[in-house]
C-alpha positions as CSV (number, residue, x, y, z in Angstrom):
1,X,101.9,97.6,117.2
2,X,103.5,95.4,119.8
3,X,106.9,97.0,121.0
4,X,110.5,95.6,120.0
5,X,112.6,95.2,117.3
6,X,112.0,93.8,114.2
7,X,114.3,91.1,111.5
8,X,114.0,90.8,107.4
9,X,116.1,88.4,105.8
10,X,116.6,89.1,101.9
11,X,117.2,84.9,100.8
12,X,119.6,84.3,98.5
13,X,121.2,81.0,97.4
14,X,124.6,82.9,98.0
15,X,124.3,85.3,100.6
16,X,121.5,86.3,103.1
17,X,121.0,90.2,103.5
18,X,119.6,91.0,107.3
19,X,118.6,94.5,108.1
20,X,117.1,95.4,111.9
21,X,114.3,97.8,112.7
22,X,114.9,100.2,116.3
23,X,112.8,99.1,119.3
24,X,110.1,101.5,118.3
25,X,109.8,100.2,114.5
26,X,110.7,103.9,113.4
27,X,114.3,103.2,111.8
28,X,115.4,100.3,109.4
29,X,119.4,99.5,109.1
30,X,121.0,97.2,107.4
31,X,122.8,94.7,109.7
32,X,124.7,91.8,108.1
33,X,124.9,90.1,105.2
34,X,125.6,86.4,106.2
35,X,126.7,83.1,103.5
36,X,123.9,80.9,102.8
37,X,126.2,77.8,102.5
38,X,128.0,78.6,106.2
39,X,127.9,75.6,108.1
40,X,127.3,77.5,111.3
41,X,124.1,79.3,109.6
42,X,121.8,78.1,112.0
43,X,124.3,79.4,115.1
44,X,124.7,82.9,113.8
45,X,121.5,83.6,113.0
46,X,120.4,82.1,117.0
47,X,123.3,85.2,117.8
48,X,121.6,87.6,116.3
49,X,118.4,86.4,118.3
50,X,119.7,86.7,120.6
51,X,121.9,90.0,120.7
52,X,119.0,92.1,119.5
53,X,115.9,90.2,121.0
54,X,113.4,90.6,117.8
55,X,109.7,90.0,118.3
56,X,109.0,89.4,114.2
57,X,110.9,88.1,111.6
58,X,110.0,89.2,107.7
59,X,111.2,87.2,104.7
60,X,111.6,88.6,101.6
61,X,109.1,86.2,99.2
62,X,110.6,87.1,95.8
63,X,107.9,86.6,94.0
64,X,107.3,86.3,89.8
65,X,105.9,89.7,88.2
66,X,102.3,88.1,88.1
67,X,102.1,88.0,91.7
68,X,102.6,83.9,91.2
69,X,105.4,82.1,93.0
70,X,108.5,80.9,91.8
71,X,111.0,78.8,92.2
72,X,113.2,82.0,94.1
73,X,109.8,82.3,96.6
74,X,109.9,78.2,97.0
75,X,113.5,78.8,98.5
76,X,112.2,81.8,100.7
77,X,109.4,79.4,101.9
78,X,112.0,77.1,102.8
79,X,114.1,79.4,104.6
80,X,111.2,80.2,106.8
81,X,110.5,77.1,107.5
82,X,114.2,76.4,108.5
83,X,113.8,79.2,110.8
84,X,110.6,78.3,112.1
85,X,112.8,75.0,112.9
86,X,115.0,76.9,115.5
87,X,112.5,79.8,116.8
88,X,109.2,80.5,117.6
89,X,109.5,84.0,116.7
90,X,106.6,84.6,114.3
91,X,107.6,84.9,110.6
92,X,106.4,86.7,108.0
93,X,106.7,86.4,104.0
94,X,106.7,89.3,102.7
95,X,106.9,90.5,98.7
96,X,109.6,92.1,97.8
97,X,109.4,91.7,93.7
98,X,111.8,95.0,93.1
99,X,113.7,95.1,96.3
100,X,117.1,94.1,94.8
101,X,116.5,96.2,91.6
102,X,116.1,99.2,93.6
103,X,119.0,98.5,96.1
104,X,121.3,98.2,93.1
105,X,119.7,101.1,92.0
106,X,120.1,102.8,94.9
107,X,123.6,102.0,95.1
108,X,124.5,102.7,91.7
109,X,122.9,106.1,92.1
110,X,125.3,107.0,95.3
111,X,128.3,106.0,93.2
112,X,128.7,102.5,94.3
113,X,129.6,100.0,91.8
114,X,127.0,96.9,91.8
115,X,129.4,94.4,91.4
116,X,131.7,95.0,94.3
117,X,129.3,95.7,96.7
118,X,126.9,92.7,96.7
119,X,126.8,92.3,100.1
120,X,125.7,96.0,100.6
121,X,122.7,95.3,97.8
122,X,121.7,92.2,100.0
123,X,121.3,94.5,102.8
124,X,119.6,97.2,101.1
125,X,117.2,94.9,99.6
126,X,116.7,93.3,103.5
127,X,116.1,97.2,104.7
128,X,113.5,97.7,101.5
129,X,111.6,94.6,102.7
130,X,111.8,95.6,106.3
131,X,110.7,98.9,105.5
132,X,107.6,97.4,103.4
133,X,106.5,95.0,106.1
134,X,106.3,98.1,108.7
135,X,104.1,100.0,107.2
136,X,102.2,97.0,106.0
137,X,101.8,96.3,109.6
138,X,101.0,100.0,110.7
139,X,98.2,100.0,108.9
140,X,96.7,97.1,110.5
């Protein structure tokens, strides 16, 4: 596995969750949760390019139950391609069906109401799908 760190992107129509792997690919944080409708987008995400110098980016594909896409993974297809529009960092869809339901989960579990801390769920669900596409590629 090629050295460096790695970006997932939980798409949302409201907010973006980003979480960041360590150089070594061994730890997963969440890193920002950005607005989907910011003007500057496009200029924030190119900061965080580069600030932390990522060598893959991972999309969360939210795709239906069947394994089929919907119209959620269209908007995840387009993000990527927006991306691929400003950087030639290789991207990567990955499914992430229950991401959010488990951040919430999680979240709920640790005595954090849902509803006030959306942000927080985008960026758990980011770290779930980060955390899915590294051992995905581990076992490559």
């Amino acid at each position: 596995m090629l050295r460096g760190r790695r970006i997932a992107f939980d798409y949302g129509d409201v907010r973006i969750g980003v979480a960041i792997s360590d150089p070594d690919s061994i730890l997963c944080s969440p890193l920002i949760t950005l607005q989907a409708n910011d003007k500057k987008l496009d200029q924030q995400i190119l900061q965080l390019f580069t600030e932390y110098e990522p060598v893959q980016l991972f999309i969360g594909r939210p795709a239906l139950l069947s394994g089929l896409d919907g119209v959620a993974s269209e908007k995840a297809a387009s993000f990527a391609e927006r991306l691929r529009g400003i950087t030639d960092i290789p991207i990567e869809l990955i499914d992430e069906r229950m991401s959010t339901v488990s951040a919430a989960r999680n979240l709920r579990e640790s005595g954090k109401n849902a509803k006030d801390s959306k942000g927080s769920i985008d960026m758990a669900a980011a770290v779930a799908i980060l955390e899915f596409a590294l051992e995905l590629e581990k076992r490559k």
